[in-house]
KEKOL-596772 format. One record per residue (C-alpha): x, y, z. Coordinates in nm, 2 decimals. Layout:
<sites>
+--------+--------+--------+
:   east :  north :     up :
+--------+--------+--------+
:      X :      Y :      Z :
...
+--------+--------+--------+
</sites>
This chain:
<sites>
+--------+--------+--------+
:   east :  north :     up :
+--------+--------+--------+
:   0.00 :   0.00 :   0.00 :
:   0.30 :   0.29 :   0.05 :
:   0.40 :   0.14 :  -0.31 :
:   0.07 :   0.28 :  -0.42 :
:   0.07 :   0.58 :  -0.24 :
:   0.44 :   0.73 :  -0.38 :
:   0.37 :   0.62 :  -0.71 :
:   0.01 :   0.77 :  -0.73 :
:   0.13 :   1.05 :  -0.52 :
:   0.43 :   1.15 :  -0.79 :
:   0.18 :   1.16 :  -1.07 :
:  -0.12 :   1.33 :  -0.87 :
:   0.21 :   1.61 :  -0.74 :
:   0.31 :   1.62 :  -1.11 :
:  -0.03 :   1.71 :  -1.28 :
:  -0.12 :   1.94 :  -1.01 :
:   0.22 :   2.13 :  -1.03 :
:   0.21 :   2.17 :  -1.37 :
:  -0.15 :   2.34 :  -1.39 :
:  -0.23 :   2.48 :  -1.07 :
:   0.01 :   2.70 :  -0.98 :
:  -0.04 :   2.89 :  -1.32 :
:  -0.36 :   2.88 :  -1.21 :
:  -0.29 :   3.04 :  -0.90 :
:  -0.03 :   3.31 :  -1.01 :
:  -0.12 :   3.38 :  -1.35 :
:  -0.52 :   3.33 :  -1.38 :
:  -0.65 :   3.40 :  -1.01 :
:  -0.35 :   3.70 :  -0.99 :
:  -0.43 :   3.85 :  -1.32 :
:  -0.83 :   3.89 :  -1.25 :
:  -0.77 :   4.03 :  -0.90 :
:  -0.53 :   4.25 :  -1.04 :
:  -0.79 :   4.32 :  -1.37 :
:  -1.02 :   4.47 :  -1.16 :
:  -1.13 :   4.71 :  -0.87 :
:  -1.03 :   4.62 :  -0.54 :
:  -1.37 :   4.67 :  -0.46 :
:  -1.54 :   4.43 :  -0.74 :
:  -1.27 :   4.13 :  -0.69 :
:  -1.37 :   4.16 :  -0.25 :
:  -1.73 :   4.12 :  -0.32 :
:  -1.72 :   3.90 :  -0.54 :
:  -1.45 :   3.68 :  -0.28 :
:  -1.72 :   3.76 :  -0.01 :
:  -2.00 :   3.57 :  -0.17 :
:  -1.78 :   3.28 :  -0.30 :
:  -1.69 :   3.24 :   0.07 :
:  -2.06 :   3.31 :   0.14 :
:  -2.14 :   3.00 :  -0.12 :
:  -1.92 :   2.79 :   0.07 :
:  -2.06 :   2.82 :   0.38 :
:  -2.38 :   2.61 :   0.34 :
:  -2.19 :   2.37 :   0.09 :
:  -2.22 :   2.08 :   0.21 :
:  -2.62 :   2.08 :   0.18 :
:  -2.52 :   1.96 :  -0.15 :
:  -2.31 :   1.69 :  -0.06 :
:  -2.43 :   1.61 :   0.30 :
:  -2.09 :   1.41 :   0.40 :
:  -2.20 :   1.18 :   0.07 :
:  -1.88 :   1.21 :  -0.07 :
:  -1.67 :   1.09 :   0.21 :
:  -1.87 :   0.83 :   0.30 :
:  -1.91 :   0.70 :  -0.04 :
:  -1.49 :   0.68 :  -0.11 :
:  -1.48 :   0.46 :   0.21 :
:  -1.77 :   0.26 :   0.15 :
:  -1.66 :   0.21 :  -0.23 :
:  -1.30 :   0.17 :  -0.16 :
:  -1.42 :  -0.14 :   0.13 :
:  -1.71 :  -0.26 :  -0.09 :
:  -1.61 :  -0.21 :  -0.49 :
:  -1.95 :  -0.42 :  -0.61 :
:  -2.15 :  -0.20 :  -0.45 :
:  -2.10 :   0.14 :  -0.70 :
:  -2.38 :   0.04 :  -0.91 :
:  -2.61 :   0.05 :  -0.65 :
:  -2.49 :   0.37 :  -0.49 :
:  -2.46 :   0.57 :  -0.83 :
:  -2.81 :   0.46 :  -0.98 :
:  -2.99 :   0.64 :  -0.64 :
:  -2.74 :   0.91 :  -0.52 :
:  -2.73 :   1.11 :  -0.84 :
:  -3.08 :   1.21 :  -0.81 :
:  -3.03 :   1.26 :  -0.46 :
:  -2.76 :   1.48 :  -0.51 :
:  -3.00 :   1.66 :  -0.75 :
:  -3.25 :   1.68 :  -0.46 :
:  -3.00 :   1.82 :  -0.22 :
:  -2.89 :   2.05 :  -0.49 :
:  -3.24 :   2.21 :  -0.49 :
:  -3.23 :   2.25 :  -0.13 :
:  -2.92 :   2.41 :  -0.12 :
:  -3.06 :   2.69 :  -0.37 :
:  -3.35 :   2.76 :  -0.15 :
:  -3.13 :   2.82 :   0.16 :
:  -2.84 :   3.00 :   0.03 :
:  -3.04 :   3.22 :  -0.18 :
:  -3.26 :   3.34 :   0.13 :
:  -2.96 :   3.34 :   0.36 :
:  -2.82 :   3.61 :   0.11 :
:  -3.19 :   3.80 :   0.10 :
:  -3.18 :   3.84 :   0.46 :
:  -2.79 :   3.95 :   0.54 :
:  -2.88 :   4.20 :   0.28 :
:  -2.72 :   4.16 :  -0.04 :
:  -2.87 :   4.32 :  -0.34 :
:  -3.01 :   4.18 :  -0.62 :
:  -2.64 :   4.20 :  -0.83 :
:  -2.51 :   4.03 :  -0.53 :
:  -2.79 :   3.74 :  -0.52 :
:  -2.74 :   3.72 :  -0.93 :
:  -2.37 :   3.63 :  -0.83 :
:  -2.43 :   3.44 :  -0.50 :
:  -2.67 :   3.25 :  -0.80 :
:  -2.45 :   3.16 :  -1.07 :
:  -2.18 :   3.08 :  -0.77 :
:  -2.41 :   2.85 :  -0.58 :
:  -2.44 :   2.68 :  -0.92 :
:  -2.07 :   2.67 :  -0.97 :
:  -2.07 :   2.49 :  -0.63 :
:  -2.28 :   2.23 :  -0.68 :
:  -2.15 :   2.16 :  -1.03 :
:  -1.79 :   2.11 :  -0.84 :
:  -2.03 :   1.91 :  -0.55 :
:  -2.11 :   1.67 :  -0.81 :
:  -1.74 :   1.63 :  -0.99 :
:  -1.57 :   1.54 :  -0.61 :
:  -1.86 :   1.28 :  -0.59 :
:  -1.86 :   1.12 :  -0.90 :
:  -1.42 :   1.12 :  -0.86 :
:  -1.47 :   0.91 :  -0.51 :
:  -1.63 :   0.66 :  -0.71 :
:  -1.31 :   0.69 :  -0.89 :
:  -1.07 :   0.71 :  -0.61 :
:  -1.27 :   0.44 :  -0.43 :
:  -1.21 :   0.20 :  -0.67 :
:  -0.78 :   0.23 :  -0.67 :
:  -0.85 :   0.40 :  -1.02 :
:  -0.58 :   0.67 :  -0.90 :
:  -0.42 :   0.79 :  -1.24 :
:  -0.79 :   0.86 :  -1.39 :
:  -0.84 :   1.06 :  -1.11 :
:  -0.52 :   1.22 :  -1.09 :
:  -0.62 :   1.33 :  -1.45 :
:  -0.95 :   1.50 :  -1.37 :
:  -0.81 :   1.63 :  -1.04 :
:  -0.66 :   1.93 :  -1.33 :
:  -0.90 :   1.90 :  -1.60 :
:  -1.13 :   2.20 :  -1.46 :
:  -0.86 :   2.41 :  -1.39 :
:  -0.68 :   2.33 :  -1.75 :
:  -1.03 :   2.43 :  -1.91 :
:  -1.04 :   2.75 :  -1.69 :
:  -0.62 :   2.86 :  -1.77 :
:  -0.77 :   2.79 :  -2.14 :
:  -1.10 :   3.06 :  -2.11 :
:  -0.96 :   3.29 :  -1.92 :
:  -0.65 :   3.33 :  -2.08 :
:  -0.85 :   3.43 :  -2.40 :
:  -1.02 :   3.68 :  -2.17 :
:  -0.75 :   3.86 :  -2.02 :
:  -0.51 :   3.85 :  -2.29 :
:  -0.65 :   3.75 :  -2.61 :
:  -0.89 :   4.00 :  -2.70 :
:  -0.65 :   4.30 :  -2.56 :
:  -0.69 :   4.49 :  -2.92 :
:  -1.11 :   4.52 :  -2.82 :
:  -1.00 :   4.80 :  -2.55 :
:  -1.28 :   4.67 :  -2.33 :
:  -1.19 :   4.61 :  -1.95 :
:  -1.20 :   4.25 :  -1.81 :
:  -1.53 :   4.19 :  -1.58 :
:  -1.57 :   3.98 :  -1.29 :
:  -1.88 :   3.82 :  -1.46 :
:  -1.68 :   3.69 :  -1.70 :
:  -1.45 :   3.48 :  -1.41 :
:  -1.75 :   3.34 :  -1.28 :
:  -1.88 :   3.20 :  -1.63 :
:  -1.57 :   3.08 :  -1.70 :
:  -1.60 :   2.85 :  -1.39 :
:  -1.91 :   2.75 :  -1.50 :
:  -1.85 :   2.61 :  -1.88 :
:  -1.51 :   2.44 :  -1.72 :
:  -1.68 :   2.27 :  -1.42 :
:  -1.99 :   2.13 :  -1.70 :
:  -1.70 :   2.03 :  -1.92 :
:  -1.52 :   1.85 :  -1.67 :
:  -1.90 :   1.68 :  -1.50 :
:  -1.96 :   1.56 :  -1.82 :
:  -1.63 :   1.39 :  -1.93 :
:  -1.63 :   1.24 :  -1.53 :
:  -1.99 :   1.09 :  -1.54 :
:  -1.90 :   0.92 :  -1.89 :
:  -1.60 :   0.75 :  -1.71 :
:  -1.80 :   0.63 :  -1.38 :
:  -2.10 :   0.51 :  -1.56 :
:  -1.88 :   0.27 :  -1.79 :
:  -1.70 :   0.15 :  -1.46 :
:  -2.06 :   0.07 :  -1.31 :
:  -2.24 :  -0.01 :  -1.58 :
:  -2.46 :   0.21 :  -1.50 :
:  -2.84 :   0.12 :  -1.72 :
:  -3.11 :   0.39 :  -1.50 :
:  -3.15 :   0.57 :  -1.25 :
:  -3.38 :   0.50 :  -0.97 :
:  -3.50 :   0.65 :  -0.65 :
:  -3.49 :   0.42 :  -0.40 :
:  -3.61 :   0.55 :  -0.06 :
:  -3.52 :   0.28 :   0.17 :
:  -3.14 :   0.31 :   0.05 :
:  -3.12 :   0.68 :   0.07 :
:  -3.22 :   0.72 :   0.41 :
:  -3.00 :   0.47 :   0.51 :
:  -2.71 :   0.65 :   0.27 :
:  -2.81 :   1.02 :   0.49 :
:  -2.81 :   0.84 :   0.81 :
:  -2.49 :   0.68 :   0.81 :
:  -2.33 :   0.98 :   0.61 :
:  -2.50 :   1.29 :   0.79 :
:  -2.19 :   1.30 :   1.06 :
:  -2.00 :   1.33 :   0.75 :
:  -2.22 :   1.62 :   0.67 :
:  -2.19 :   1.79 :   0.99 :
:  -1.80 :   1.76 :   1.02 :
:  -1.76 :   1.91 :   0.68 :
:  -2.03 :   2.17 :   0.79 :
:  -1.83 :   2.26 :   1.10 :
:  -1.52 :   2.26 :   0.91 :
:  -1.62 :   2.47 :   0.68 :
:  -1.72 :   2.76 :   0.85 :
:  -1.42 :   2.79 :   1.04 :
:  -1.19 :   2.76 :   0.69 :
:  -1.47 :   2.99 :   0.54 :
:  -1.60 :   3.25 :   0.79 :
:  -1.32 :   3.50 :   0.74 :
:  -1.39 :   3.69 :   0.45 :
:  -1.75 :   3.68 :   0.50 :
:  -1.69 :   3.86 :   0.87 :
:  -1.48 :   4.11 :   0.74 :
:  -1.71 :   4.18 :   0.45 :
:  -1.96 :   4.24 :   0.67 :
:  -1.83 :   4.37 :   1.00 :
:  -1.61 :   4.65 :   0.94 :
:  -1.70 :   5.00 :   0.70 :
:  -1.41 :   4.88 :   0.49 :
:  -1.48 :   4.54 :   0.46 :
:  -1.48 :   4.51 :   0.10 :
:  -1.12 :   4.62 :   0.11 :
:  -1.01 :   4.44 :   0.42 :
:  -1.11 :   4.09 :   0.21 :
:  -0.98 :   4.16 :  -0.08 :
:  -0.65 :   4.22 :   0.10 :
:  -0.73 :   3.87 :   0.29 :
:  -0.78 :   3.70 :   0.00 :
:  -0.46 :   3.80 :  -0.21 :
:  -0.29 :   3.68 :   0.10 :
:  -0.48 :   3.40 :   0.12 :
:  -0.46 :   3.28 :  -0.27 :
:  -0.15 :   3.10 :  -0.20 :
:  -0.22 :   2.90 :   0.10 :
:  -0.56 :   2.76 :  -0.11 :
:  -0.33 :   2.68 :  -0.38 :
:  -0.07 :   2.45 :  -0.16 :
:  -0.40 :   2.34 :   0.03 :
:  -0.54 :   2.20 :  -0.25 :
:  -0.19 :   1.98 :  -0.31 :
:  -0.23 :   1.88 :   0.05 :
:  -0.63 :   1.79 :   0.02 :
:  -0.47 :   1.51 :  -0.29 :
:  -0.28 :   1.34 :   0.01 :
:  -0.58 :   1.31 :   0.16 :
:  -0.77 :   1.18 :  -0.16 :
:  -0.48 :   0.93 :  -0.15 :
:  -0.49 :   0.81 :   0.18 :
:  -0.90 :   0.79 :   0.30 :
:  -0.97 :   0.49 :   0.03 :
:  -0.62 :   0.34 :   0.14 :
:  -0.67 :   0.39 :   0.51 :
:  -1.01 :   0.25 :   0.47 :
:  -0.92 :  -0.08 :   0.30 :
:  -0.61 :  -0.12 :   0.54 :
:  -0.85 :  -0.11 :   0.86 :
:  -1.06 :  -0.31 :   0.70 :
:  -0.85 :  -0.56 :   0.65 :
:  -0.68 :  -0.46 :   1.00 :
:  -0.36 :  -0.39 :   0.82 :
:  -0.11 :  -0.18 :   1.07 :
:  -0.08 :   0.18 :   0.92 :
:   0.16 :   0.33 :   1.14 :
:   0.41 :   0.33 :   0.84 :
:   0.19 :   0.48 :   0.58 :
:   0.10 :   0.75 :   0.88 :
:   0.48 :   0.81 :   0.94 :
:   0.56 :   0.82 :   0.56 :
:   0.26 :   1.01 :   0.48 :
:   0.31 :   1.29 :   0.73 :
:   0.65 :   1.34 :   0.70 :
:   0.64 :   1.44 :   0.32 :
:   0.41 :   1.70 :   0.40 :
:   0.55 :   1.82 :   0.71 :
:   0.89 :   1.86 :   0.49 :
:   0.65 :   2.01 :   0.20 :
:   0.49 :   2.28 :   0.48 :
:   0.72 :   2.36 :   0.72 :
:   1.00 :   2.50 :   0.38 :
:   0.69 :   2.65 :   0.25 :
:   0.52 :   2.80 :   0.52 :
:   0.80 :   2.95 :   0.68 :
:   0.98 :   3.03 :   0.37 :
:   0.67 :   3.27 :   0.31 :
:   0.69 :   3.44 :   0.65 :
:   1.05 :   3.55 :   0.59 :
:   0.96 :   3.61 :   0.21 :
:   0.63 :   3.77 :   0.29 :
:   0.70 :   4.11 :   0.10 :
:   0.86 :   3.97 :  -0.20 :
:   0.58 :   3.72 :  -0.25 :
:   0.33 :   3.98 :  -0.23 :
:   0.50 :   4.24 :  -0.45 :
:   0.52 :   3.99 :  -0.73 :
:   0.15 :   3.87 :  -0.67 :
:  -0.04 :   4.23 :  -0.65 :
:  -0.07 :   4.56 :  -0.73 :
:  -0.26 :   4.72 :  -0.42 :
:  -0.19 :   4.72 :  -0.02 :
:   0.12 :   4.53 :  -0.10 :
:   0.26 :   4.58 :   0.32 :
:  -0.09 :   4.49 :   0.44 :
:  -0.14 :   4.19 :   0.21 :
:   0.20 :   4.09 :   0.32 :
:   0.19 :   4.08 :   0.70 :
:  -0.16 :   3.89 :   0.63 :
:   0.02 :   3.66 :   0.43 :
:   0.26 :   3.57 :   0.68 :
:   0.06 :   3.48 :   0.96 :
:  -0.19 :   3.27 :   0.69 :
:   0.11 :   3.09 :   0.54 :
:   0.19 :   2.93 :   0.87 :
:  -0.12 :   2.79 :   0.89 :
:  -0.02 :   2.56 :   0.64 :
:   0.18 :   2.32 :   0.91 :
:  -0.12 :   2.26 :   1.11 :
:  -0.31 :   2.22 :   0.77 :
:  -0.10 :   1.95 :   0.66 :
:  -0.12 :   1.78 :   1.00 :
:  -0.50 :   1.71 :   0.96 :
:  -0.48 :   1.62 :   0.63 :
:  -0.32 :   1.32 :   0.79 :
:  -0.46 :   1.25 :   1.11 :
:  -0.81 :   1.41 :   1.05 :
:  -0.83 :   1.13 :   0.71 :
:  -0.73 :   0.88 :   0.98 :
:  -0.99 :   0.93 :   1.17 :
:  -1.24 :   0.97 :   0.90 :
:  -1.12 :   0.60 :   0.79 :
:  -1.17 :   0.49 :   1.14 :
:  -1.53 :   0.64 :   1.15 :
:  -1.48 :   0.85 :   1.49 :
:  -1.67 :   1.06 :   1.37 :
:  -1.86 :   1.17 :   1.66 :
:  -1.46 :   1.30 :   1.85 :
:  -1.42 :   1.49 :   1.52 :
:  -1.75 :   1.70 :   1.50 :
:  -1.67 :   1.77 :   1.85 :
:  -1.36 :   1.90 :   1.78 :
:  -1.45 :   2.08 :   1.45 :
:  -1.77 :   2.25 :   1.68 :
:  -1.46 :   2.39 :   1.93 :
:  -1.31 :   2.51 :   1.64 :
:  -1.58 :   2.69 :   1.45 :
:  -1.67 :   2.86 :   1.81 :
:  -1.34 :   2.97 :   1.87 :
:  -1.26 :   3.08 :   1.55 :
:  -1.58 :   3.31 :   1.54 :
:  -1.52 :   3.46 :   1.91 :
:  -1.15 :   3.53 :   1.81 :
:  -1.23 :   3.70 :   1.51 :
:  -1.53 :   3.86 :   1.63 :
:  -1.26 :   4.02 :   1.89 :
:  -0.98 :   4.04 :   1.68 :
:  -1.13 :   4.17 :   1.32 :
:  -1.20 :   4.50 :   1.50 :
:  -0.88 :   4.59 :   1.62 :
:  -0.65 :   4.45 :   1.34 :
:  -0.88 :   4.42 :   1.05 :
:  -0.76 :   4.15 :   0.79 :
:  -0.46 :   4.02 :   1.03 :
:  -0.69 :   3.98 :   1.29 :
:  -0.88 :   3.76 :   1.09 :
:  -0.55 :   3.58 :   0.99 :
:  -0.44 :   3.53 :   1.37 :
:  -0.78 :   3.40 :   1.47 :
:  -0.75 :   3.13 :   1.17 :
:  -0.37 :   3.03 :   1.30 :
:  -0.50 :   2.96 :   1.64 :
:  -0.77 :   2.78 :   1.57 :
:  -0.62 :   2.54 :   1.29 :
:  -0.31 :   2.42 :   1.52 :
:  -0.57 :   2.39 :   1.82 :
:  -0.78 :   2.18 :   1.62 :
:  -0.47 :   1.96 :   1.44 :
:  -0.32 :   1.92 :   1.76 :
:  -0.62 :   1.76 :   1.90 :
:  -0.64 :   1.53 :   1.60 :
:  -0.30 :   1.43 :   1.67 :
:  -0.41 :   1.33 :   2.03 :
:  -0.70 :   1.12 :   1.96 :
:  -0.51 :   0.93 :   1.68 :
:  -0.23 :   0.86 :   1.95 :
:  -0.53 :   0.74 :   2.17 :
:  -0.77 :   0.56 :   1.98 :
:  -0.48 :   0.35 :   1.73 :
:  -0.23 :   0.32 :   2.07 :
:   0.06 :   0.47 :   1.83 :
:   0.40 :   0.46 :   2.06 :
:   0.53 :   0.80 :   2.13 :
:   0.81 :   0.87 :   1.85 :
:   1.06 :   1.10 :   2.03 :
:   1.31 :   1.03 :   1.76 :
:   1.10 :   1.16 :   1.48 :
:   0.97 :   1.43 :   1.71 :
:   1.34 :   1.56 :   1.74 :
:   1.43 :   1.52 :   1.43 :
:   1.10 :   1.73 :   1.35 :
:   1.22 :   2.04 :   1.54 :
:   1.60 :   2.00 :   1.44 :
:   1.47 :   2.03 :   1.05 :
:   1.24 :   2.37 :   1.19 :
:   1.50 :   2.51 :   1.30 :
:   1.71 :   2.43 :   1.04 :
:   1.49 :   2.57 :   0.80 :
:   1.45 :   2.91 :   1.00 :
:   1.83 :   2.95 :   0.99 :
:   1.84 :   2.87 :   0.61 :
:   1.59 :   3.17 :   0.59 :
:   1.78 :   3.37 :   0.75 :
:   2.11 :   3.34 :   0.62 :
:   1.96 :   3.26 :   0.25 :
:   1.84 :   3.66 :   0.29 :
:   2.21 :   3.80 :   0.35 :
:   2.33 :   3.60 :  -0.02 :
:   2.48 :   3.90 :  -0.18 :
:   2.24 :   3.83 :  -0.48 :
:   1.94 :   4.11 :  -0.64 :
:   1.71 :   3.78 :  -0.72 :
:   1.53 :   3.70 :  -0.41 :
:   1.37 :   3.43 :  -0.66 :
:   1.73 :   3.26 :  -0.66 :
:   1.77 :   3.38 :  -0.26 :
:   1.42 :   3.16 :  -0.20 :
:   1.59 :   2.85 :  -0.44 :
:   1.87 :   2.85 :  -0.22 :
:   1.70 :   2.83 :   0.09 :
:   1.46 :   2.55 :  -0.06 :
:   1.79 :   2.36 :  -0.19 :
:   1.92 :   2.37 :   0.18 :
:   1.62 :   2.28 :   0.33 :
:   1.56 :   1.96 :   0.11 :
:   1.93 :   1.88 :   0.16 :
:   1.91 :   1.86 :   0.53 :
:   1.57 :   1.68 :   0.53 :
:   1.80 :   1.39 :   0.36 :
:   2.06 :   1.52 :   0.59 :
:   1.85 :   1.42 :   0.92 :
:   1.69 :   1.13 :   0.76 :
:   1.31 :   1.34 :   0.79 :
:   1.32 :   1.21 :   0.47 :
:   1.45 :   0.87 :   0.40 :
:   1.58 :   0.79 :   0.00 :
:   1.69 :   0.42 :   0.12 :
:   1.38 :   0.38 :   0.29 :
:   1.17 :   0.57 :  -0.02 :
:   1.34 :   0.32 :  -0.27 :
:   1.29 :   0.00 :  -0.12 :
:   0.87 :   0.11 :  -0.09 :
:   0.87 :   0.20 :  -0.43 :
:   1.04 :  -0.13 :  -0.55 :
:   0.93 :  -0.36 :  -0.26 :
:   0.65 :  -0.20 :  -0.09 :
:   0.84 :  -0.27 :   0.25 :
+--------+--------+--------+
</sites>
């Protein structure tokens, strides 16, 4: 099984390195930068506002489903031929709520119109992570490494012809035009995935089936409350700051060109977690020990995080003077504080998938509910006095809170031995990468791009250096799964 996870890992890592961080830096970047602060925050306020009540379209489906599928392959036809049209059902629901939610916080009707055509963004993108944990749930890990870009590949292709294609018409880009773009990628991409799961289930109708659906909502509605929770404490930010200050519009758009790059590498360490629920899944299933693929899994992305996240701290200004135009020393001191983040991130994307796997559930909603509370009461104190970095400190505190508990009740529920070693080594390579920082700053060199290379060159060496990250032990999973 750690055979399967490196070599699904290095082509998921590939694909997703070579699309999304044009995505991030030369698509996202060049609409924010396209348009008025002021358009590009609203508009980030209602996609956050979308989010919010999300999983009304998916109600924990999803994650259920990759376990179930991944522990029970012959039972996709079943699932598929009921749960799209309960998807469809939920789907409904979710336009009913949102769209009154956003009547009564006050938007106007441009704002609904948006908060519309995003809602149906969102449950277009629902319905793609569904069908791809059939996918995943089957071991079918290249196919859905492929489709894990194919939205974003369509998107790069539209909105490059928007920004930069049509410059000789004179006429300014429009947010609008972002939002429709996302919407002919997302049907492009539903389309080409539904093909590929019906042939894999053989799919003839679709029925309802009451009987199976409620059992499908009751066993996955603690999904749907632990992505709920979740959620709104990833989510709540810009939607607080949008509303509670007079400059709120402002304040988010300065959150969310901080924020842009810390969704990007979240969304390479959400395709660990892709990788690991089905495998975890089958492996306690078949009571398999996974302290190895825990130990192997986490220390690639703690190596991954802790270079990037506090390589961005020290590199805060540069970063943020490449990606923006506007409130470059604000964005950056944001940026900072969200780019640390990433370390506790990456620690749930192990643990919390653990735990998911296991099914306790009911220790994870708990701990997501502490979260969402705290993270609301600190920014609801914080926002106030320091604006956007408020909002940023409140979401550092509440993500290691949260992945340190998650760390706990994985040591306590699978009885993993304390391992001071690895522990040690962890801090020796923080450190280490600190001082890298550091000293990469004082190179006599112009390039901070080649000052940030030399830093990351360091860095990796010394991971080698302390064994954090083991080649002999790499190579002999790769060639004998051991």
């Amino acid at each position: 099984m750690q055979r399967k996870f490196i070599t699904n890992l290095a082509l998921l890592l590939l694909l997703n390195l070579l699309i999304k961080p044009f995505w991030i830096l030369g698509i996202d970047r060049s609409v924010q930068n396209a348009v008025s602060p002021q358009s590009f925050g609203i508009y980030s306020a209602i996609f956050s506002f979308s989010l919010l009540l999300n999983i009304l379209l998916d109600f924990g489906i999803t994650n259920f489903n990759n376990k179930n599928i991944a522990q029970n392959n012959n039972l996709l036809n079943k699932h598929l031929s009921s749960i799209v049209l309960l998807r469809a059902a939920l789907g409904a629901v979710y336009f009913i709520i949102t769209i009154t939610a956003g009547f009564i916080i006050g938007y106007t009707s441009d704002e609904l119109l948006m908060l519309m055509v995003l809602g149906f963004n969102q449950f277009l993108l629902s319905f793609i992570l569904y069908l791809r944990s059939n996918i995943a749930g089957l071991h079918l890990f290249k196919t859905d490494s492929i489709i894990s870009v194919l939205d974003r590949t369509l998107m790069i292709g539209i909105c490059a012809f928007l920004l930069w294609g049509r410059e000789s018409t004179g006429q300014p880009f429009e947010i609008w035009w972002y939002v429709y773009a996302q919407t002919a990628a997302y049907l492009a991409t539903i389309c080409i995935t539904f093909v590929i799961v019906i042939k894999k289930a053989r799919l003839k109708r679709l029925y309802w089936n009451k009987t199976f659906l409620l059992v499908v909502l009751k066993k996955s509605y603690p999904y749907a409350v632990l992505v709920l929770l979740m959620t709104f404490y990833n989510r709540i930010d810009t939607v607080m700051l949008e509303r509670m200050l007079p400059d709120g519009k402002a304040q988010t758009s300065i959150y969310v060109s901080a924020y842009r790059l810390l969704d990007s590498v979240n969304m390479i360490a959400f395709l660990f977690a892709g990788l690991l629920l089905p495998m975890f899944s089958r492996m306690i299933k078949l009571k398999h020990n996974v302290d190895k693929l825990v130990k192997l899994s986490y220390s690639i992305l703690a190596f991954g995080s802790i270079i990037v996240a506090v390589g961005s701290f020290f590199y805060s200004n540069y970063i943020m003077e490449l990606l923006n135009t506007n409130h470059i020393d604000e964005s950056a001191k944001v940026f900072g504080v969200l780019m640390s983040c990433f370390i506790a991130i990456s620690i749930t994307y192990v643990f919390g998938t653990l735990l998911t796997a296991n099914g306790n559930l009911m220790q994870l909603n708990i701990m997501a509910s502490i979260g969402m509370v705290l993270n609301i009461v600190l920014n609801i104190f914080l926002i106030p006095l320091y604006k956007a970095y408020g909002s940023a400190l409140s979401s550092l505190i509440t993500q290691f809170i949260t992945a340190l508990f998650q760390v706990y009740l994985c040591q306590k529920v699978f009885k993993f031995k304390m391992n001071y070693r690895f522990l040690i080594t962890l801090f020796v390579f923080i450190m280490g990468v600190i001082l890298f920082n550091y000293v990469s700053l004082k190179v006599p060199v112009n390039n901070w791009i080649i000052k940030f290379l030399i830093m990351a060159i360091m860095s990796t060496l010394f991971a080698f250096t302390i064994r954090l990250i083991n080649l002999k032990a790499l190579y002999n999973v790769i060639k004998n799964d051991t």
